[in-house]
C-alpha positions in Angstrom: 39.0 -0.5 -107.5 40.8 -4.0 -107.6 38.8 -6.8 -105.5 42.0 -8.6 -105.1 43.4 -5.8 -102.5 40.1 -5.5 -101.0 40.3 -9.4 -100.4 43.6 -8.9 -99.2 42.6 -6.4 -96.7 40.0 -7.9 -95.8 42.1 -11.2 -94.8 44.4 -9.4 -92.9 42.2 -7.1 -90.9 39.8 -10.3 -90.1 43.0 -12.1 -88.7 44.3 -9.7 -86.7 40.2 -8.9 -85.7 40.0 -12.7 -84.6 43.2 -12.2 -82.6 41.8 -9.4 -80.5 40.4 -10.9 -77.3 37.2 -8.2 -76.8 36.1 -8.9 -80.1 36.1 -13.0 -79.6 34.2 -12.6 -76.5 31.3 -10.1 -77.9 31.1 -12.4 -80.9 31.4 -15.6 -79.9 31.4 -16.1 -76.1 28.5 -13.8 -74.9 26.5 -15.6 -77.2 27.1 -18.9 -77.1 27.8 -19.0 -73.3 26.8 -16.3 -71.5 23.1 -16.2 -72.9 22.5 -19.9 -72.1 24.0 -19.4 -68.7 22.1 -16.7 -67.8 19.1 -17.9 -68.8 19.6 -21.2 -66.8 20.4 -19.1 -64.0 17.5 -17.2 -64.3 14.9 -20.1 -64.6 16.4 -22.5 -62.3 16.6 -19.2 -59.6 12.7 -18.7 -60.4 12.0 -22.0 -60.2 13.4 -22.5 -57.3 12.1 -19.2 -55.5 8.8 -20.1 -56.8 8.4 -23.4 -55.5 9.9 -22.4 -52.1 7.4 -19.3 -51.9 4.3 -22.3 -52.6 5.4 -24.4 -49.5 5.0 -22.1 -47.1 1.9 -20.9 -45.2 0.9 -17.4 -45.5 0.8 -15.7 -42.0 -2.4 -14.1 -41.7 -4.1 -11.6 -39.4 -7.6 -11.1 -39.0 -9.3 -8.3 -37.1 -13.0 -8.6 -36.0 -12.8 -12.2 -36.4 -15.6 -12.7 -34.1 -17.8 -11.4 -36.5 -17.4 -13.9 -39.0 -20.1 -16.4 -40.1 -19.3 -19.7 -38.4 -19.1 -21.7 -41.3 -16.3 -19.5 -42.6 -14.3 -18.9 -39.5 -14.2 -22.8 -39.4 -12.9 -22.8 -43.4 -10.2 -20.3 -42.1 -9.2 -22.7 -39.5 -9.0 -25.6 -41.9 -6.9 -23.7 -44.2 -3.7 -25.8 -43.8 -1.9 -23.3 -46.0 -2.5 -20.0 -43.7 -1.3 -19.5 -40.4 -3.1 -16.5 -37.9 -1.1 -14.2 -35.8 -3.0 -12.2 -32.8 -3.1 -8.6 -34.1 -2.1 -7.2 -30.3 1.1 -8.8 -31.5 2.1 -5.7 -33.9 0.7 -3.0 -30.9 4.3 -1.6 -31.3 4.0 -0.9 -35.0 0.7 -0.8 -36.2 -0.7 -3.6 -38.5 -0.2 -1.5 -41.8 4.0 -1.1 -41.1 3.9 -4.6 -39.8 2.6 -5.6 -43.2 4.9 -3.9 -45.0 8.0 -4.4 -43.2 6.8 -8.1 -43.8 6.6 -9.6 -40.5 3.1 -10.9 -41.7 1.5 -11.7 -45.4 -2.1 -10.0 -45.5 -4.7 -7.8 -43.4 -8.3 -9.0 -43.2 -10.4 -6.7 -42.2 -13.8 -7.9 -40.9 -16.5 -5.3 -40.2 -19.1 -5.5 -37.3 -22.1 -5.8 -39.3 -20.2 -8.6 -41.7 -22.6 -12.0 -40.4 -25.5 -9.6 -39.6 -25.7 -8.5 -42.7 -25.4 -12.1 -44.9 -28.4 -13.3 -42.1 -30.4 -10.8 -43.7 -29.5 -11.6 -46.8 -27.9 -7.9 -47.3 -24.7 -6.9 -49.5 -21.9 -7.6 -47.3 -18.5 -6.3 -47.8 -14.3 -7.8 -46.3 -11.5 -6.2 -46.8 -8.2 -7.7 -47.6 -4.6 -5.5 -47.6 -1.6 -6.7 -48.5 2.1 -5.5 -50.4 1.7 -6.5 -54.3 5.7 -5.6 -54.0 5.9 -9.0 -52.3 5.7 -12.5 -53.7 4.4 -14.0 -50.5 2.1 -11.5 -49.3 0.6 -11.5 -53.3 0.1 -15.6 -52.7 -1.7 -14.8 -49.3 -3.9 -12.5 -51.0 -4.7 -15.0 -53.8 -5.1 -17.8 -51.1 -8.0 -15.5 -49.2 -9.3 -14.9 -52.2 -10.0 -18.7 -53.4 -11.5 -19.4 -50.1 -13.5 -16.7 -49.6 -14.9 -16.9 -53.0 -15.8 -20.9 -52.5 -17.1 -19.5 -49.1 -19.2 -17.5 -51.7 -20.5 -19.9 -53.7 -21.4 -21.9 -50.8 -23.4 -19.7 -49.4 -25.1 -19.1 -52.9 -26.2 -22.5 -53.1 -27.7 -22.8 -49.3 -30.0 -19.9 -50.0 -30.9 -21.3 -53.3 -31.5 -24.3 -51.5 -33.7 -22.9 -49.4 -36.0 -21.7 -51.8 -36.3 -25.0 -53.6 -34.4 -23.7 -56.6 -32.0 -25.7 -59.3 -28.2 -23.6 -58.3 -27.8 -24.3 -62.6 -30.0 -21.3 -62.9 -26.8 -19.2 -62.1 -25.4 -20.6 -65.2 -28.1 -20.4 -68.1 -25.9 -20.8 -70.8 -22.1 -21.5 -71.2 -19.6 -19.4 -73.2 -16.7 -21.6 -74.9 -14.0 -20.4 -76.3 -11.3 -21.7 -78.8 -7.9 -20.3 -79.9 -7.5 -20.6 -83.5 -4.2 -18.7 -83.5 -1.5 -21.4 -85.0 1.1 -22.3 -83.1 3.9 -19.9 -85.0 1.5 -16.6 -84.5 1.2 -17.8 -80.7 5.3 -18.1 -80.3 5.9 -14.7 -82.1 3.3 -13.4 -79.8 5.3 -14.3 -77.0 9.1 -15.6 -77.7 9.0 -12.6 -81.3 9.0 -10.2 -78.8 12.3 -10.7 -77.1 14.5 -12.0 -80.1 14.8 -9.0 -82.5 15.8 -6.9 -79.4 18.7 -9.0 -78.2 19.8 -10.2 -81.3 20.1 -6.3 -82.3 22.2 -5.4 -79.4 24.0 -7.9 -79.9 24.9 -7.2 -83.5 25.7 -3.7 -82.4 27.7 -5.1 -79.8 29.5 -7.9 -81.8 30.6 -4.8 -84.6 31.2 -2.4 -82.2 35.0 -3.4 -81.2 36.6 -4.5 -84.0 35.1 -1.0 -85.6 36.9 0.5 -82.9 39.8 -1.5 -82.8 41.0 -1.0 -86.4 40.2 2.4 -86.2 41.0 4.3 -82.7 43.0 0.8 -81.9 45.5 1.2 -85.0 46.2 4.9 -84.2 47.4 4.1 -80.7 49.1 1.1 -82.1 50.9 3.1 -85.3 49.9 0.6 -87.6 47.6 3.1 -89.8 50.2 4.8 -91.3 51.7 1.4 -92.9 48.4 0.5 -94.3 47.9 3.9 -95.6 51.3 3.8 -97.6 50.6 0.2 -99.4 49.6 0.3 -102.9 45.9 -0.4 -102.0 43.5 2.8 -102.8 41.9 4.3 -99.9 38.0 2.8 -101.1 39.6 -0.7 -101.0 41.4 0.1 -97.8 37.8 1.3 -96.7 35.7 -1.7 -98.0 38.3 -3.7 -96.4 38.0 -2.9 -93.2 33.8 -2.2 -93.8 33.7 -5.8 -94.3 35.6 -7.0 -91.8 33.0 -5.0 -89.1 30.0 -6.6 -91.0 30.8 -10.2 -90.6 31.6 -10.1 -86.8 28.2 -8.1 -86.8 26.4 -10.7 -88.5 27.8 -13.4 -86.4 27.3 -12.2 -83.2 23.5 -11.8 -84.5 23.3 -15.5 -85.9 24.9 -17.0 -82.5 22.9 -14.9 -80.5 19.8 -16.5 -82.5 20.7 -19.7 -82.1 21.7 -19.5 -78.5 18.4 -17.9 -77.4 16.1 -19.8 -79.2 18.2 -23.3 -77.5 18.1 -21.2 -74.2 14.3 -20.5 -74.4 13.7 -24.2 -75.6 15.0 -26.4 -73.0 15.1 -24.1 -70.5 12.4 -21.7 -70.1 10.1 -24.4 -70.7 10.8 -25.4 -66.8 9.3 -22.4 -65.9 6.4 -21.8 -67.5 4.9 -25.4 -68.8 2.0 -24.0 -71.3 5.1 -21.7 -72.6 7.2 -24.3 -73.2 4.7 -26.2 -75.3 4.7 -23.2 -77.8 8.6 -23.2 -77.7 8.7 -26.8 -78.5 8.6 -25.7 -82.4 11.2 -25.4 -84.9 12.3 -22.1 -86.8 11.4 -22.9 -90.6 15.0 -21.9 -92.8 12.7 -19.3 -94.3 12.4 -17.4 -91.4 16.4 -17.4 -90.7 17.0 -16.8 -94.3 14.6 -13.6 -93.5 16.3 -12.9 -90.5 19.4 -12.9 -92.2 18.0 -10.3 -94.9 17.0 -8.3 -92.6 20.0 -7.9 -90.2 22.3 -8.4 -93.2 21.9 -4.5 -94.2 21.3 -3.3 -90.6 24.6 -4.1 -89.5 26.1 -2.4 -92.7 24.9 0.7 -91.1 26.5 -0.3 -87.7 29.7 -1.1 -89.3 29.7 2.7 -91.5 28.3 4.7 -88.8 31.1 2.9 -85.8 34.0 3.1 -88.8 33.4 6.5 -89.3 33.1 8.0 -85.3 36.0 5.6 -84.1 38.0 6.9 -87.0 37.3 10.2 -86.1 38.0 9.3 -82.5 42.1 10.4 -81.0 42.0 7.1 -79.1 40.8 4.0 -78.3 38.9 5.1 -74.9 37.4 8.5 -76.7 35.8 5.9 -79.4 34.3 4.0 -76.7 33.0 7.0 -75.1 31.5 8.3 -78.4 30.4 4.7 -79.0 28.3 4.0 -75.8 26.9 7.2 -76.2 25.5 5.8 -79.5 24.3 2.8 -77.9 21.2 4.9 -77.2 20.4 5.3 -80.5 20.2 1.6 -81.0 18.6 0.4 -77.9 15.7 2.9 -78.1 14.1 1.9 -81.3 15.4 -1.8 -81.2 13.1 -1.8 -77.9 10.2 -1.2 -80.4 9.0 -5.4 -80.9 8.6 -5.0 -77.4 6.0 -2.6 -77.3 2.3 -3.8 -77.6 0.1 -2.8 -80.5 3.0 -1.7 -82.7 2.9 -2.9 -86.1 5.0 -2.0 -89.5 3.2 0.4 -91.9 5.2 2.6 -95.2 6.7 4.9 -91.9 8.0 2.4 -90.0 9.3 0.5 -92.7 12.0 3.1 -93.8 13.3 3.3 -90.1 16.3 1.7 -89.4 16.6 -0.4 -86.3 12.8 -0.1 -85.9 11.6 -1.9 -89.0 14.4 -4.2 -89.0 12.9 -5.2 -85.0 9.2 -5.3 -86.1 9.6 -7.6 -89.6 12.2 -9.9 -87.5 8.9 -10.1 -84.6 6.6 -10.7 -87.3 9.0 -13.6 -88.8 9.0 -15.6 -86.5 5.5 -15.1 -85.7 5.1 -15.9 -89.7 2.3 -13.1 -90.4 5.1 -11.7 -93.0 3.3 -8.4 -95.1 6.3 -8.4 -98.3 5.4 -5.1 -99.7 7.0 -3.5 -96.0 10.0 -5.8 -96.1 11.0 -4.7 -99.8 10.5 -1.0 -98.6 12.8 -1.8 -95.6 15.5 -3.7 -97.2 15.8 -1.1 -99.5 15.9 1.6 -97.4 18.3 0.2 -94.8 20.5 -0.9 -98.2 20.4 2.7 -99.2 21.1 3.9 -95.6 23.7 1.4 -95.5 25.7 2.2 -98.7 25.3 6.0 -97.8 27.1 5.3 -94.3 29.9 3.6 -96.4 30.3 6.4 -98.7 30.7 8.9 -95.6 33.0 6.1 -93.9 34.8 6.6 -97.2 35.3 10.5 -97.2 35.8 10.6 -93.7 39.1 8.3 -94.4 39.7 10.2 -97.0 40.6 14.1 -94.8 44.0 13.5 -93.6 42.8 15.8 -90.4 40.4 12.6 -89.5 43.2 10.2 -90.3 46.0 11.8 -88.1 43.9 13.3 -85.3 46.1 12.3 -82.6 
């Protein structure tokens, strides 16, 4: 094998790859504009519904008011952020449709023995319904809640009062916690559990067409046989074009990196303030230079594995057929770092796409165990130099090459 044809390929199947519209826009413009866009989008939309759902007064219905505890009917009352409706005004549907066809926020359900029973001193019980599907009716329930449980306390301290007794004897003793979790564990917690699934995809994603397109793409185009003829062997002909898929993989992953970690940064942070604290920190180069060790062999699996079904493939459309079919097999165990309570062990560690996900979760959340990265980059290098050598003899069977 001469490196000096497999540079040559490899020049002229990354030009002609960089000339191919699909492939700039899975590599380059999805990540570095679509993410950032969409997660604006998504924040500011949240944001904004958010902050509308909060102005508004929660329309409330109560039935057997008249058995309420003066004191708390008047706290209802002064409630400037719920608003009562007559229940005779749902007669024609019934409160419960009413409530979930949304033409009010919550039920509260008062029974008849309700203030008879807190005169007494006796257990006491109020019902609230509501539709947890809902945004507003969940902030009306959460709104009833907070006043009926100051209501609560309230009442605690009268009849404590009452008896002449301190209310701090409800509190003996106090229980403080404190998060010693540093600030990286507490991002990789949170942020770790998103990355190494996108940034997979969209690896898989940013190899996927040029695999396809010098495969599949060349045989519909009739440019296979002239490369086939040159004085390049059919392994440098192979690495060439092995390559090629690799390094649009790899970029598509570092873009994608970058541009979500910018995304969540500035703009997530408007959402969720305590969130945005933790996102406020800076990926050490250690952690991208693990990243990059980790993906690095991953998408030399992509690369074989796409090579060898689009080559297989009559045309361009049946490699994209076979090819979303295989997205399966990548979205399934990528989804892994999203799972809670998963973490790598010897197993997990030799399967591809799953230990790649859970060492890139646990690198940015910098609790990094060495002895399971060595086991998976050498089992994803195996994996990945196996997937070239069947890349290779699948080139190799003239039936493949010509199956038109």
């Amino acid at each position: 094998m001469r490196i000096s044809n497999v540079v040559t390929i490899f020049r002229k199947e990354l030009t002609d790859t960089l000339r191919d519209r699909r492939t700039l826009i899975f590599m380059l413009l999805v990540p570095i504009v679509a993410i950032p866009l969409l997660m604006m989008g998504m924040s500011k939309l949240m944001i904004s519904q958010i902050t509308k759902v909060q102005k508004e007064t929660s329309r409330i219905v109560i039935t057997g008011r008249e058995w309420l505890p003066s004191e708390l009917d008047s706290m209802f009352t002064a409630a400037t952020d719920l608003t009562f409706i007559d229940a005779s005004t749902f007669a024609d549907t019934g409160l419960i449709e009413a409530l979930q066809l949304g033409r009010y926020e919550a039920l509260v359900a008062v029974p008849d023995s309700f203030a008879t029973h807190l005169q007494m001193e006796r257990s006491a019980g109020i019902e609230i319904k509501c539709d947890r599907a809902e945004l507003r009716s969940e902030q009306a329930e959460d709104r009833l809640v907070d006043l009926l449980d100051d209501y609560r306390a309230l009442l605690v301290e009268h009849r404590l009062t009452e008896r002449e007794v301190d209310v701090a004897i409800l509190e003996p003793f106090e229980v403080n916690c404190e998060n010693v979790a540093p600030m990286q564990k507490m991002v990789g917690e949170k942020l770790g559990m998103m990355l190494p699934y996108l940034i997979i995809i969209m690896c898989f994603m940013g190899a996927m067409y040029p695999a396809i397109d010098l495969t599949a793409g060349e045989k519909e185009r009739g440019t296979l046989e002239t490369l086939l003829v040159s004085p390049a062997a059919r392994i440098e002909f192979v690495i060439g074009k092995f390559l090629v898929v690799v390094v649009t993989g790899l970029v598509a992953a570092l873009l994608s990196l970058g541009s979500l970690v910018f995304s969540m940064k500035y703009m997530v942070d408007q959402l969720v303030a305590q969130v945005g604290s933790m996102l406020a920190m800076e990926f050490e180069a250690s952690t991208i230079v693990l990243i990059v060790l980790v993906v690095l062999p991953l998408v030399g699996i992509f690369a074989g594995v796409l090579l060898s079904v689009s080559i297989f493939a009559r045309s361009f459309k049946e490699a994209q057929s076979y090819v979303t079919a295989l997205n399966m097999a990548v979205i399934l165990p990528a989804f892994v770092s999203i799972l809670p309570g998963v973490e790598l062990d010897y197993t997990l560690a030799m399967i591809p796409v799953v230990n790649a996900s859970l060492i890139m979760k646990e690198a940015i959340s910098g609790t990094i165990m060495w002895n399971y990265v060595i086991v998976a980059l050498l089992s994803n290098s195996i994996l990945a130099a196996l997937s070239l050598v069947f890349c290779k003899k699948w080139f190799e069977r003239e039936s493949v090459i010509f199956r038109m």
